[in-house]
mmCIF file of the C-alpha atoms, coordinates in Angstrom:
data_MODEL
# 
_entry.id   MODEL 
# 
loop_
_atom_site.group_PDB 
_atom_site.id 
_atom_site.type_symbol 
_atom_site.label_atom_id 
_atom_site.label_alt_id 
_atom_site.label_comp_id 
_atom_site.label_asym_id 
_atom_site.label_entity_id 
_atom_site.label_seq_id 
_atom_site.pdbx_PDB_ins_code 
_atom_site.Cartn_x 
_atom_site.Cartn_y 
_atom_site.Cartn_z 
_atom_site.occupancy 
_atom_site.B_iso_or_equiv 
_atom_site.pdbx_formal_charge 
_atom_site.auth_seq_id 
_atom_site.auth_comp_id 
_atom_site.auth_asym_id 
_atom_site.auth_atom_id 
_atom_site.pdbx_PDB_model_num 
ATOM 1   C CA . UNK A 1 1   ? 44.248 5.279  77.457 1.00 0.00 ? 1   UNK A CA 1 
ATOM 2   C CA . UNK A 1 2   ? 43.643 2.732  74.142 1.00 0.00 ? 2   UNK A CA 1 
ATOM 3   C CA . UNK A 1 3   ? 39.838 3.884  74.013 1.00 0.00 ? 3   UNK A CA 1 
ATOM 4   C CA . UNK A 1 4   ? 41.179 7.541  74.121 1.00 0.00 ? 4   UNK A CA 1 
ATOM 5   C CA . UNK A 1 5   ? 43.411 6.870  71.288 1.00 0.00 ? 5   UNK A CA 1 
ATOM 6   C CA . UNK A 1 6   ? 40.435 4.694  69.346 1.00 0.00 ? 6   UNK A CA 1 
ATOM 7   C CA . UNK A 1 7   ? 38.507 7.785  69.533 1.00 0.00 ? 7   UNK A CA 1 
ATOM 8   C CA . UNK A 1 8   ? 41.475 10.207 67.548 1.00 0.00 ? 8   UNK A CA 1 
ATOM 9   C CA . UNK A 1 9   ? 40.706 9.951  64.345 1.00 0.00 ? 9   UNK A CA 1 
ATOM 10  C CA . UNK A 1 10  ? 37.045 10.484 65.088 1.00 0.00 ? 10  UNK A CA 1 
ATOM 11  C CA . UNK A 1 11  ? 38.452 13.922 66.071 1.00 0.00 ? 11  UNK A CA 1 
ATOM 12  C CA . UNK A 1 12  ? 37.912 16.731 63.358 1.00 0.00 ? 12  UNK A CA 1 
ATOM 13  C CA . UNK A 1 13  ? 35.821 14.474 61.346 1.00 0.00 ? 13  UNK A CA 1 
ATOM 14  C CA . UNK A 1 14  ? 34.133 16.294 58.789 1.00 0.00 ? 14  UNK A CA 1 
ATOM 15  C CA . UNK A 1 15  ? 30.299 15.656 59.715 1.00 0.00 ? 15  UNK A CA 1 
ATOM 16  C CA . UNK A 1 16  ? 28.225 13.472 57.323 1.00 0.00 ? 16  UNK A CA 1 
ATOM 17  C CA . UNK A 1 17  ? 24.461 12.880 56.317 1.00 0.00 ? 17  UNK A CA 1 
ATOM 18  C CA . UNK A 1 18  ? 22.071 10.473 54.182 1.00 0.00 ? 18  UNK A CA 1 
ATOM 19  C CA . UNK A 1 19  ? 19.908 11.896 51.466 1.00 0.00 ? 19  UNK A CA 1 
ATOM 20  C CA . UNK A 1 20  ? 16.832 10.177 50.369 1.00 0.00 ? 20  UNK A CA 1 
ATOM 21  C CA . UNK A 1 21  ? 15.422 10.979 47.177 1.00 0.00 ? 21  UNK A CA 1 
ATOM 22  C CA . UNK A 1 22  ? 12.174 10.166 46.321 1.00 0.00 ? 22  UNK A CA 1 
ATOM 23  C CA . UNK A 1 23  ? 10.528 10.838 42.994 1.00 0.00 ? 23  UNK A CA 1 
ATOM 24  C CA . UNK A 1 24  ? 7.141  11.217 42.228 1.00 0.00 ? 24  UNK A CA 1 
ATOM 25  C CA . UNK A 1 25  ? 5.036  11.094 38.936 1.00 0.00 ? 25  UNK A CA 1 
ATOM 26  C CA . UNK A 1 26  ? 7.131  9.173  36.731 1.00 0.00 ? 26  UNK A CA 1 
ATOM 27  C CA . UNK A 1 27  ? 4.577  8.301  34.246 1.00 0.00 ? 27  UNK A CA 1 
ATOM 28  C CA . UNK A 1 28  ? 6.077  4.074  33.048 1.00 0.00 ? 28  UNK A CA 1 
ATOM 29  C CA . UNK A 1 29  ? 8.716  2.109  34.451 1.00 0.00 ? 29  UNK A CA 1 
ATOM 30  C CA . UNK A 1 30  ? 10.808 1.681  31.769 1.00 0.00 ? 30  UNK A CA 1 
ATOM 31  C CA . UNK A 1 31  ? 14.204 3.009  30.933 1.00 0.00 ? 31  UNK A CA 1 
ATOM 32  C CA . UNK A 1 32  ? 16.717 4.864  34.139 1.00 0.00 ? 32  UNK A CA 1 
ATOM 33  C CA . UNK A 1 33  ? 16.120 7.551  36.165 1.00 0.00 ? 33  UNK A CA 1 
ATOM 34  C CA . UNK A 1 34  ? 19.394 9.449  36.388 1.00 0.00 ? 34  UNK A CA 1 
ATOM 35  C CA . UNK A 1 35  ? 20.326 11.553 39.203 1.00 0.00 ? 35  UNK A CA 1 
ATOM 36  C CA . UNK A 1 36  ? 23.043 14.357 39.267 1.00 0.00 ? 36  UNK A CA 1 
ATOM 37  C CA . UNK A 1 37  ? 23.705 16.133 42.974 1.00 0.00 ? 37  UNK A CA 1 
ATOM 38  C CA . UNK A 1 38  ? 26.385 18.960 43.040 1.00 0.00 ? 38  UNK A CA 1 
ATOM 39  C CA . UNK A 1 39  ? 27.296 21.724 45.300 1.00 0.00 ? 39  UNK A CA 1 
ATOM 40  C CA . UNK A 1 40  ? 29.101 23.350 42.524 1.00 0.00 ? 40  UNK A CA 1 
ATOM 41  C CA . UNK A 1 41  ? 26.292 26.026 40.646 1.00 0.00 ? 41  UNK A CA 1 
ATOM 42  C CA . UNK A 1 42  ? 28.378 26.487 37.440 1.00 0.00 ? 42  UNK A CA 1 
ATOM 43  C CA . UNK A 1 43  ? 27.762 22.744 37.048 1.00 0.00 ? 43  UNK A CA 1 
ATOM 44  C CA . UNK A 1 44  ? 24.038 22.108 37.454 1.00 0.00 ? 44  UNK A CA 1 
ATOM 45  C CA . UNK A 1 45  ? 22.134 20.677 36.118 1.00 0.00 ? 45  UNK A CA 1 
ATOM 46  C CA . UNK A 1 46  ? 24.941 18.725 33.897 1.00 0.00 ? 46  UNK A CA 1 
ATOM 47  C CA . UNK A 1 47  ? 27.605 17.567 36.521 1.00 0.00 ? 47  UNK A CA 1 
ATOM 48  C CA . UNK A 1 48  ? 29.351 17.199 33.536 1.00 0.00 ? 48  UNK A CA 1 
ATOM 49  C CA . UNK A 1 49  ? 32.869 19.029 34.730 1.00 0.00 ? 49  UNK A CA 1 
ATOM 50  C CA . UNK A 1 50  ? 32.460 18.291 38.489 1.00 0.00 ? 50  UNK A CA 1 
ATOM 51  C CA . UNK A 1 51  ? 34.495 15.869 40.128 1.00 0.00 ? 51  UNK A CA 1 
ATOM 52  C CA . UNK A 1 52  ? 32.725 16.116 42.974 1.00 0.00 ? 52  UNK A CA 1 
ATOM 53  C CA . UNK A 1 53  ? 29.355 15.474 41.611 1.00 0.00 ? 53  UNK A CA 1 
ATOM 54  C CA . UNK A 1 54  ? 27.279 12.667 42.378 1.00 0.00 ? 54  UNK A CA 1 
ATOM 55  C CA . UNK A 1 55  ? 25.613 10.751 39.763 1.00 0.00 ? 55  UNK A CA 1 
ATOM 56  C CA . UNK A 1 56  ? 23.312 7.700  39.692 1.00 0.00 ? 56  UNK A CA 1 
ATOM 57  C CA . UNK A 1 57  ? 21.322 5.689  37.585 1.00 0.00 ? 57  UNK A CA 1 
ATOM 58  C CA . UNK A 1 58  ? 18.797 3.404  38.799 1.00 0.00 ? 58  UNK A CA 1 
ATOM 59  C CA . UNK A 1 59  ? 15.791 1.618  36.980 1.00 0.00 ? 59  UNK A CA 1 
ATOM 60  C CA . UNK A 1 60  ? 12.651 3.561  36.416 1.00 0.00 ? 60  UNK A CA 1 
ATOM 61  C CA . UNK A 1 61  ? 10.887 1.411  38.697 1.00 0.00 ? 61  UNK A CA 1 
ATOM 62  C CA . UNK A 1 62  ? 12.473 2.106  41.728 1.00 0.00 ? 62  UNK A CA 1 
ATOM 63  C CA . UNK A 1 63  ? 10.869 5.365  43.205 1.00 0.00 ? 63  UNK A CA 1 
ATOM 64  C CA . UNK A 1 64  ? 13.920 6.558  45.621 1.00 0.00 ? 64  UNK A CA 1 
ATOM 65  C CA . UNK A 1 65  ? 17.401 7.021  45.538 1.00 0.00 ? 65  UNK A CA 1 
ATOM 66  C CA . UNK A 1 66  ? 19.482 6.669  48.618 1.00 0.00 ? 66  UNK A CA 1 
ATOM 67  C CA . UNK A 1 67  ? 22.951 8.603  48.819 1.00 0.00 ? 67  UNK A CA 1 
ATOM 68  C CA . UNK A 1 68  ? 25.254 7.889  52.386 1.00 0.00 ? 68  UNK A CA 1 
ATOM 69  C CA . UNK A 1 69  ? 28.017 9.962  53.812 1.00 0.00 ? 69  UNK A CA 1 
ATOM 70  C CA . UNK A 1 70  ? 27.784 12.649 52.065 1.00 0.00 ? 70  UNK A CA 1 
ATOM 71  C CA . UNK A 1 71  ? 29.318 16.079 53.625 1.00 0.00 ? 71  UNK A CA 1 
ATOM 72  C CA . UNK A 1 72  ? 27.267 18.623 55.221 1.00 0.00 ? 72  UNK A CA 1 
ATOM 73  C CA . UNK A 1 73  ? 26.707 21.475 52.788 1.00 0.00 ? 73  UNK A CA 1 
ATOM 74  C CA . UNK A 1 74  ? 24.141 23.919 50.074 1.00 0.00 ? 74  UNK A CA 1 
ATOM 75  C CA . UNK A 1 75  ? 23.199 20.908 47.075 1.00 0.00 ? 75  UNK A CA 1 
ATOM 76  C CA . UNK A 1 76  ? 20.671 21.033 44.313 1.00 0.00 ? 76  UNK A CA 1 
ATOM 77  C CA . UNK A 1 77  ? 19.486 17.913 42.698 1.00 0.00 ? 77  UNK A CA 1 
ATOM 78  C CA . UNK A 1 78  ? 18.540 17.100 38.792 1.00 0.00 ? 78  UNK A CA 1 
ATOM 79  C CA . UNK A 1 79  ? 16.712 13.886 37.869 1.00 0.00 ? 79  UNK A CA 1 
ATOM 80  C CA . UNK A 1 80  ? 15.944 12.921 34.340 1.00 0.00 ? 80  UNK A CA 1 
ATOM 81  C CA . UNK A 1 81  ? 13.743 10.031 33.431 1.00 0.00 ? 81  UNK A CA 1 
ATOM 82  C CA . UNK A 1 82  ? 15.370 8.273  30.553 1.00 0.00 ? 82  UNK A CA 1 
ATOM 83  C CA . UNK A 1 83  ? 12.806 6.089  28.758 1.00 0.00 ? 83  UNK A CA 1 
ATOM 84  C CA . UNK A 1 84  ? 14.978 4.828  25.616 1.00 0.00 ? 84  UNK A CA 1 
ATOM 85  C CA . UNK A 1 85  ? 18.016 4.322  28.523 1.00 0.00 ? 85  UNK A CA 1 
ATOM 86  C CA . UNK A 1 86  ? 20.063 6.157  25.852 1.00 0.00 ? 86  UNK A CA 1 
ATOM 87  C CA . UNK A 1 87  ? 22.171 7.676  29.003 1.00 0.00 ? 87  UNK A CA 1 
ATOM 88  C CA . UNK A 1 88  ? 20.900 11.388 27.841 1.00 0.00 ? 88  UNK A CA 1 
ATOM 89  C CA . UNK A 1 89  ? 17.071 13.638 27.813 1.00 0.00 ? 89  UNK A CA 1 
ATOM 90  C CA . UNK A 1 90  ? 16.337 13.638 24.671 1.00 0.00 ? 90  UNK A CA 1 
ATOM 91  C CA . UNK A 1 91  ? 15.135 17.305 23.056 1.00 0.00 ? 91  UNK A CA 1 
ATOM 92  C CA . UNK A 1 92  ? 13.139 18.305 20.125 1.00 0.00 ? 92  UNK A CA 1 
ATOM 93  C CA . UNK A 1 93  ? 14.136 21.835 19.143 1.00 0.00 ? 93  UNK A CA 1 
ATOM 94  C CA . UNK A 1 94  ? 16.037 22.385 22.965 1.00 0.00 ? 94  UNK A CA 1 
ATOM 95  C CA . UNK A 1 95  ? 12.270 20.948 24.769 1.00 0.00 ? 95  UNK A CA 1 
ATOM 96  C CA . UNK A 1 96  ? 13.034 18.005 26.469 1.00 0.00 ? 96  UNK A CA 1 
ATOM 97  C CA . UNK A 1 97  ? 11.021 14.795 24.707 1.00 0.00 ? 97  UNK A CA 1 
ATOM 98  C CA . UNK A 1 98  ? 11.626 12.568 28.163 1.00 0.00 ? 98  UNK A CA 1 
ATOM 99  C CA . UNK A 1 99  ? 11.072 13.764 31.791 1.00 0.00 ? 99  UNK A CA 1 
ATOM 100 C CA . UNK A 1 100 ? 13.167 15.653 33.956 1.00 0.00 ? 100 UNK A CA 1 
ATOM 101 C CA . UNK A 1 101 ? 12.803 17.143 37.630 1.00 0.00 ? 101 UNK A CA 1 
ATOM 102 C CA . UNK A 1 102 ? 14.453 19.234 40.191 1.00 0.00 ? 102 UNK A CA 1 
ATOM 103 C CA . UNK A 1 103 ? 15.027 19.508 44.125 1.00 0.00 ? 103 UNK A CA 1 
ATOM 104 C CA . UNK A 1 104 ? 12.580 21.853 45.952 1.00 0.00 ? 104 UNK A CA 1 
ATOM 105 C CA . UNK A 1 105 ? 10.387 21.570 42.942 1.00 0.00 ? 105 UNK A CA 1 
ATOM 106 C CA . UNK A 1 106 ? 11.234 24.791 41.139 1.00 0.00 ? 106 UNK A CA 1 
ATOM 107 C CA . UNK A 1 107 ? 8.854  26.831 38.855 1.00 0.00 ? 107 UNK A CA 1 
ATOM 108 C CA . UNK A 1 108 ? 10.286 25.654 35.657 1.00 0.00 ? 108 UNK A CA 1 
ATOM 109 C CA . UNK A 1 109 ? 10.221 28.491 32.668 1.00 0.00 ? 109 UNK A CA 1 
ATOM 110 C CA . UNK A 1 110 ? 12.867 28.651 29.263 1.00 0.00 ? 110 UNK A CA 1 
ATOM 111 C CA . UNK A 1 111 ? 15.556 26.313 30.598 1.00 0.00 ? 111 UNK A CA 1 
ATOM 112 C CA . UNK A 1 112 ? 16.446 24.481 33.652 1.00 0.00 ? 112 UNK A CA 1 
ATOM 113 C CA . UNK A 1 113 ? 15.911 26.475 37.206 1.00 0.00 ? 113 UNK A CA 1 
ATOM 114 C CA . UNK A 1 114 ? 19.128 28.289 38.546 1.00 0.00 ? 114 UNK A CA 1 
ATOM 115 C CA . UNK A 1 115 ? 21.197 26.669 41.252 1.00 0.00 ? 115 UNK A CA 1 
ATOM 116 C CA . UNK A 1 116 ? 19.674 28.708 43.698 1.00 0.00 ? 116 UNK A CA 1 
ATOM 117 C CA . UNK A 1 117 ? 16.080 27.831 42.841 1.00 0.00 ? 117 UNK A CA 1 
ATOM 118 C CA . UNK A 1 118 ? 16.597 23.789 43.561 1.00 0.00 ? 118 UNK A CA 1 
ATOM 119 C CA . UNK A 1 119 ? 19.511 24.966 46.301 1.00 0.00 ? 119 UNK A CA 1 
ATOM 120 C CA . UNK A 1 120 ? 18.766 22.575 49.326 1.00 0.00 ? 120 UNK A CA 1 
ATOM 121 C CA . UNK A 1 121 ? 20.874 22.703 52.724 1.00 0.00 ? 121 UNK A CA 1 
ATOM 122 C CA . UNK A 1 122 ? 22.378 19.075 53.847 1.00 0.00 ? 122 UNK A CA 1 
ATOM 123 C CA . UNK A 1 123 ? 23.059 19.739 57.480 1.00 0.00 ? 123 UNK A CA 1 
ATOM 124 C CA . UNK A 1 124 ? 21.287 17.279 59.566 1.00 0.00 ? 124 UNK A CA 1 
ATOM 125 C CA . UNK A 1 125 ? 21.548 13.441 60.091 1.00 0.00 ? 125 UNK A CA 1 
ATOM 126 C CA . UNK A 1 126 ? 19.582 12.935 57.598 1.00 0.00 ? 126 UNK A CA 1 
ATOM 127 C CA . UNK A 1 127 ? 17.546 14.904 55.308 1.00 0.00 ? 127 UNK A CA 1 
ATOM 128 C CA . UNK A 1 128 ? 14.714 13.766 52.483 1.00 0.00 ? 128 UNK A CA 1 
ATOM 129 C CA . UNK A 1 129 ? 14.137 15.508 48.791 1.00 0.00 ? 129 UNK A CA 1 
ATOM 130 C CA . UNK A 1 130 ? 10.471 14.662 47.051 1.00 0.00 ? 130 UNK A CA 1 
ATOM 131 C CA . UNK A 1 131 ? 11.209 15.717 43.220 1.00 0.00 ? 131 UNK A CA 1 
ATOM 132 C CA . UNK A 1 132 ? 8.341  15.436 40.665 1.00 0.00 ? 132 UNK A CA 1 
ATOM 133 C CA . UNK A 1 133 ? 9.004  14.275 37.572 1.00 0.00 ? 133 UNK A CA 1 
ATOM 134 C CA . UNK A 1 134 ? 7.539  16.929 34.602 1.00 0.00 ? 134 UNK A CA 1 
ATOM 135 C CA . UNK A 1 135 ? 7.009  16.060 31.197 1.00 0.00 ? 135 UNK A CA 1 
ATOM 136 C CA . UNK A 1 136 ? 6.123  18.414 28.177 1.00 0.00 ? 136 UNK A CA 1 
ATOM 137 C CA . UNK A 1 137 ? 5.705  15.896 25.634 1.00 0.00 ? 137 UNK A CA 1 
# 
């Protein structure tokens, strides 16, 4: 009877899953990479008016980024790689001066990809992102 009631509020549980981020071609390790990671499409790339988003910063160094319990759902993923660790990419005339990359690797064209173009599905224990970095300048 106690080990039946131990096991009520695993009942219902939303499920959960780990993402691991790796990204690839950074070209130094100075300055932050800085990860946003909604499920909300009129907020990506930005995060900027999603509560829910996930952001993170971590130095340039470190190649992977590695996000727990987060809720099954449809994600996409924006990295930039901050050099001057000014907490922003930098532009010249709207091009972005530092690098920036995308889940699923989208074809990039006038402007970040649509939501649906770095759209990934988080349903499994675990699931793994590879983003390369791009730079245009």
């Amino acid at each position: 009877m106690l080990l039946a009631l131990a096991a009520l509020p695993l009942i219902g549980a939303a499920p959960v899953s780990r993402l691991d981020i790796g990204i690839d071609q950074l070209r130094s390790a100075k300055g932050m990479v800085r990860l946003c990671l909604t499920a909300d499409p009129d907020n990506f790339p930005a995060c900027v008016d999603d509560a829910r988003a996930l952001t993170r910063s971590v130095p340039a160094g470190q190649k992977a980024i590695h996000l727990d319990g987060l809720p099954h759902g449809q994600y996409a993923a924006a990295v930039i790689h901050d050099e001057n660790n000014n907490a922003k990419l930098d532009t010249l005339a709207g091009i972005p001066r530092e690098g920036f990359g995308f889940s699923r690797n989208p074809a990039i064209r006038f402007g970040p990809p649509r939501f649906t173009a770095a759209r990934f599905a988080l349903d499994s224990v675990a699931e793994t992102q590879q983003i390369r970095m791009r730079y245009i300048f």
